[in-house]
C-alpha positions, 0 to 999 in steps of 0.5 A: 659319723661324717667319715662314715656316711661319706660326707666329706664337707662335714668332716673338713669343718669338723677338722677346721673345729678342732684346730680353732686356736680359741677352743678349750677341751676341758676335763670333766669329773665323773660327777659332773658326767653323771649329774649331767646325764640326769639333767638330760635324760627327762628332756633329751636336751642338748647345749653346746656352742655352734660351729661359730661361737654361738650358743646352740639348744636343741630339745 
């Protein structure tokens, strides 16, 4: 989305993200996707971990 609305500071951290040597991309079973989906649907809960590290919750 960075790309497309023209924000090209987003887009750079979001390169720098991608490249950090600590990040693990880990693959995740259909089942996990789908139970996942369920868990969020009724909430609209999102987790994940920030630009630095840390934990993020948003509702």
């Amino acid at each position: 989305m960075p790309l497309k609305k023209g924000d090209s500071d987003l887009a750079a951290r979001y390169e720098q993200f991608f490249q950090l040597p600590s990040l693990k991309i880990i693959e995740l079973t259909e089942a996990a996707v789908e139970r996942a989906t369920h868990l969020r649907a009724p909430t609209n809960l999102h987790i994940f971990r920030g630009y630095r590290g840390e934990p993020v919750c948003s509702l």
